[in-house]
N, C-alpha and C positions, 0 to 999 in steps of 0.2 A: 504494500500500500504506500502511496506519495504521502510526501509531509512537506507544508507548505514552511516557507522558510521563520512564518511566526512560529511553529511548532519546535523547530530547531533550535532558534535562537536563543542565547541565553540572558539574553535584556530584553526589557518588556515592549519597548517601543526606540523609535531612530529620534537621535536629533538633528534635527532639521529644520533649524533656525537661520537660514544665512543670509547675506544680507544683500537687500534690495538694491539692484541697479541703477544707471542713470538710463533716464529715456529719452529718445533723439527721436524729433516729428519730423514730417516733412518741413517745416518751417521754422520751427524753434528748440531748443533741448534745454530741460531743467533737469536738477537733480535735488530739490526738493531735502539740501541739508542733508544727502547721504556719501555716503564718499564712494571713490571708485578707483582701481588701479591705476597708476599712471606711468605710462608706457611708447615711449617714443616709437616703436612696432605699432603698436595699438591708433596710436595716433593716424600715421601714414596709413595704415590698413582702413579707418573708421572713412578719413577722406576719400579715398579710391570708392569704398562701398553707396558712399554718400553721391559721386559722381557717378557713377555706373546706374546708380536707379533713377534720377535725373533725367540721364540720358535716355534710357530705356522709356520711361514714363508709361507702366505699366501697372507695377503694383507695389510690392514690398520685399525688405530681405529685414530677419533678426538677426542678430549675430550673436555670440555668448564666448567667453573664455573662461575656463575654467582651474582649477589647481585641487584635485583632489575631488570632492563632491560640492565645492563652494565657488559659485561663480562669483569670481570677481572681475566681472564688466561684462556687461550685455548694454544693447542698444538696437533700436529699431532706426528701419529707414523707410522712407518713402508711406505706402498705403494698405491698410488691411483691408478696407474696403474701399476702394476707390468712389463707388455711386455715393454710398451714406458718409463717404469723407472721414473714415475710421482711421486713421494711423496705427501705424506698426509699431509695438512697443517689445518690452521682454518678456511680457506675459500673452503676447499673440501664439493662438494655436495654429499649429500646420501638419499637413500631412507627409510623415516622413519615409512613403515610399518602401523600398528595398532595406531599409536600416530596423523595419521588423524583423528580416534573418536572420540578427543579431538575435533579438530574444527569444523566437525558438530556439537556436542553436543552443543557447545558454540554460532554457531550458530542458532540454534535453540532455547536457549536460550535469543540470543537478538532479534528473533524476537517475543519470546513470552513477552520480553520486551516492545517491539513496540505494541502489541497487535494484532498482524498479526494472532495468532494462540495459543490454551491451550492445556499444552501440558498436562495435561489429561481426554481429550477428545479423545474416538477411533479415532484411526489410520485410521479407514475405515469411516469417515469423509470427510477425506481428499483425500484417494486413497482407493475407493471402491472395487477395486481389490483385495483389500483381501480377501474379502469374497469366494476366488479360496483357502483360505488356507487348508489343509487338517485338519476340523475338524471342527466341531458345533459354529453358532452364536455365542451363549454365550460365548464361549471360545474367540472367534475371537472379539467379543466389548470387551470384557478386553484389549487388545493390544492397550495401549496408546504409546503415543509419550517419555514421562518419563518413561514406561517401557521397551522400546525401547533401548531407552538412556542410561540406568542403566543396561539392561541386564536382567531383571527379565519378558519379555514379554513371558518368556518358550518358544522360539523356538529353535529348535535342532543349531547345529554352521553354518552348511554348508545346501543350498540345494544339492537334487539329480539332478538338470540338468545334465545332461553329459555336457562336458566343461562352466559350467558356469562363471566360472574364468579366460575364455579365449577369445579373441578375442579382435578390436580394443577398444578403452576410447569412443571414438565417440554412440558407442551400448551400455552405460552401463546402461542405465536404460530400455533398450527393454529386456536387459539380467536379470535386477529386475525384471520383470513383467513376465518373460518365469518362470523365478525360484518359482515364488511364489504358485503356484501349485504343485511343488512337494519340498513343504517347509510345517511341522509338527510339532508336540508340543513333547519337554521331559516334559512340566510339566504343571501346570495350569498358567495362567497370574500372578505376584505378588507374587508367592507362594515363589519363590529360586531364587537365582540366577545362571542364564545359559548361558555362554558366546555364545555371535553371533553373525557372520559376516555377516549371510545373514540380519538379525535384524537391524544392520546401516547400511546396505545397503538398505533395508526399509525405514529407518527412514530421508537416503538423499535422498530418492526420496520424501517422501509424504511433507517434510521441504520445495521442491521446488517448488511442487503444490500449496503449501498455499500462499507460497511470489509469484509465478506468475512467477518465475525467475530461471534462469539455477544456477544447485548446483554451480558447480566450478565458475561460476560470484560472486554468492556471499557470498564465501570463502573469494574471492578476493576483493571485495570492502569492507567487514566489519570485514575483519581481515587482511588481508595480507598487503593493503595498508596504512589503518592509523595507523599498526605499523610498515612502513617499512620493511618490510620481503620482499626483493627486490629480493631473490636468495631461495626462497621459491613458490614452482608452481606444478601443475599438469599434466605439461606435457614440457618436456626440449626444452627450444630454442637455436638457434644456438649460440646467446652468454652464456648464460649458460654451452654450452654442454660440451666445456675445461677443466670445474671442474667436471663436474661428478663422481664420484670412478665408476673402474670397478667393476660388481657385480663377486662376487666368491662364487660359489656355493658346499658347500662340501658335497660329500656323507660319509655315516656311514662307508665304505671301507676305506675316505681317500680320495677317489679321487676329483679332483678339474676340474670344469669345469664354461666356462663362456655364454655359450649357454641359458639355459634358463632366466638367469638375464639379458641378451641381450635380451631376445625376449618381456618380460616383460616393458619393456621401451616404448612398442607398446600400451600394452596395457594387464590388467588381467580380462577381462569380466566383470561383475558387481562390482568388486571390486573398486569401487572410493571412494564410502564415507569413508568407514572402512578401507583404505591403497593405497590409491591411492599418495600421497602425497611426494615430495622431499624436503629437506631441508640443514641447518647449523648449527652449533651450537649457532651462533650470534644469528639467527634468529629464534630459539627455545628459545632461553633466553628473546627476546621482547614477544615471547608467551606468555611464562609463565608470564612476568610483566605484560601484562593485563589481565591474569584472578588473579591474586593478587592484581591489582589495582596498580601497581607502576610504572606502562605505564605513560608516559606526556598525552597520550589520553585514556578515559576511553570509554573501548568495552563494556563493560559489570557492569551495575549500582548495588551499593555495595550489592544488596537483592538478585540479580542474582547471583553473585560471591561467598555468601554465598551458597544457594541452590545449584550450579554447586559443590562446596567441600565438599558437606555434604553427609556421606551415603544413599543411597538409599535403600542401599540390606536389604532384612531381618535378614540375618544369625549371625552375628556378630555386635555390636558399634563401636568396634576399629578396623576391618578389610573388607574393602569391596568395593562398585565400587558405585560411585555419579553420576554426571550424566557426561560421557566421558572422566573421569578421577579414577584408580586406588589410595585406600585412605586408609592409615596402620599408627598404629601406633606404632614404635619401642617399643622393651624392654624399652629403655631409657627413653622411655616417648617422643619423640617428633612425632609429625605429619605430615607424609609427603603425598603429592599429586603427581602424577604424571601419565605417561604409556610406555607402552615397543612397541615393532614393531616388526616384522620380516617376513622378504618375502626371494624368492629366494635371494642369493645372498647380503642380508643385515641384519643387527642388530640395534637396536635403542635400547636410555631407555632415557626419562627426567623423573628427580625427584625433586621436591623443599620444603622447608618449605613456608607456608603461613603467617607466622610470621614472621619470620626475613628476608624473599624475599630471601633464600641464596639455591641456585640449582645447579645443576650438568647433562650435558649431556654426553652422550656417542655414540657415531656412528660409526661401523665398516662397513667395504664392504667383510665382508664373513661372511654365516651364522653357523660357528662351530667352533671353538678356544676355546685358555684356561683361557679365563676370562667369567668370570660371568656378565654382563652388569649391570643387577640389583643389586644384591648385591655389587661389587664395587661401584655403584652411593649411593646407600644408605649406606654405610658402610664412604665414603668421608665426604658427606652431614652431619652424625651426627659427625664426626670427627669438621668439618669446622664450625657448629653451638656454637659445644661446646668451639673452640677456640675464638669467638667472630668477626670473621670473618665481618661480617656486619658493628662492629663497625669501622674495622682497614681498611675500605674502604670509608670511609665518612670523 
């Protein structure tokens, strides 16, 4: 049986008191007598982010730094709602895409902690349904959980169902089991790595067989709650819904429309484990603290937190995908961990050091402008390492 990380813990509750940012509008920025890092990185960064949504004149980007699970400096730019003239603060919600494979991964991770489940052991174990895949036994027992995870189980990115990324959240795992018939191999199990959305979308359905328990419960009980991730969910509730950014969708013409990042709110068919997910930047910064371990509550025991940052993939040492986490290691020699998102209408990137707990988010509500998400967050991060940043917040 699962044990949700309140059960394990041996303090009663997180603290998580940290302290309020400064907020930057489209027009004006107060700080409301709080203080905030000061950081000549930060500075140059905050400007470029500040001209880029300007330029763009579309919607908004948040941005957040963090040290540990304590943001010290977040800042909005430009619009959360463009029509009702919402500005984008540190407490705007966004949809973070692909950077939910993170917390399946992690999930599944604590419960191969627990001993709930190995994860390499076939997949078809657990959810014998796979054996609808298109293609030979042998290929199909290769597809473990860790391959899953990491990307190297060879399945192509997407199934051919017709609409399989459509319809309400409530169907997403009937929507798993329709796709998985006309879901195929680019390569052998283990061989490469092949990015796939149908693959964690696999991987959170068969993770919820083994625990006995609905995915999205426990997201929620073994990570969202014992680190406070209160504005962090899988599906918006009324008091949430105020923050929301509207999503902006841009086509290749230019044009901007807000229809299908509206309809997406509904629901994208199978798509929960691998993107189903909204967030903050506060609340992406207590993430990343507990897979670093710098959480006041530990999600994940130091053996796990290693194996979760450790390359998986074959192809590369210094460049590749662990388990639900993107792992490179700059020219400059530093190590970062993190992952990117993007769905209609939105952009994500978190990245951090595992060393010195020093990350960087980034969340826009349109998915085309003139920033780079990833390379800004990475290009800050070693900026912000190299300054000693870590120290001059302690």
């Amino acid at each position: 049986m699962w044990k949700s990380v309140r059960q394990l813990a041996t303090m009663s509750a997180v603290a998580a008191a940290l302290p309020t940012a400064i907020l930057a509008t489209p027009v004006q920025q107060t700080d409301g007598g709080r203080g905030q890092l000061q950081s000549t990185a930060i500075e140059r960064f905050a400007g470029q982010i500040a001209e880029d949504v300007a330029r763009d004149d579309i919607g908004g980007i948040t941005a957040g730094v963090f040290v540990g699970g304590e943001t010290v400096w977040a800042r909005g730019f430009g619009w959360a709602d463009r029509e009702r003239r919402l500005e984008a603060d540190d407490e705007t919600i966004y949809r973070v895409g692909s950077i939910s494979k993170s917390f399946t991964a992690v999930v599944m991770a604590q419960l191969a902690g627990q001993g709930v489940l190995d994860i390499d052991a076939p997949a078809r174990s657990l959810l014998p349904e796979l054996d609808g895949l298109a293609s030979g036994p042998d290929t199909i027992a290769g597809v473990t959980l860790r391959r899953l995870a990491s990307h190297t189980a060879g399945l192509v990115r997407e199934p051919r169902l017709p609409d399989a990324a459509a319809g309400p959240i409530a169907v997403w795992q009937e929507k798993i089991l329709a796709s998985i018939p006309t879901t195929s191999f680019l390569a052998a199990p283990g061989e490469t790595y092949s990015y796939s959305n149908i693959g964690f979308g696999i991987l959170g359905l068969a993770i919820s067989r083994a625990a006995g328990q609905s995915f999205m419960t426990m997201v929620t009980e073994l990570i969202l709650d014992p680190l406070a991730m209160d504005r962090t969910v899988f599906v918006m509730t009324p008091e949430l819904y105020p923050r929301l950014a509207v999503g902006y969708s841009v086509g290749r013409d230019g044009t901007v429309s807000t229809d299908r990042p509206a309809r997406e709110h509904w629901g994208r068919g199978y798509k929960v484990p691998n993107g189903g997910i909204y967030s903050t930047v506060r609340d992406l910064a207590r993430f990343a603290a507990g897979i670093t371990g710098a959480s006041a509550v530990e999600i994940l025991p130091p053996e796990w937190r290693v194996e979760t940052m450790r390359i998986q993939t074959p192809d590369s040492s210094t460049a590749g995908y662990g388990l639900g986490f993107s792992i490179r290691t700059t020219e400059s020699g530093l190590r970062t961990v993190g992952h990117g998102g993007s769905v209609a209408g939105y952009n994500a990137h978190l990245v951090f050091d595992p060393e010195t707990t020093v990350g960087v988010v980034l969340l826009r509500n349109y998915n085309r402008g003139s920033t780079n998400l990833a390379r800004r967050a990475v290009a800050l991060l070693e900026e912000l390492v190299q300054e000693g940043v870590e120290r001059l917040t302690r």
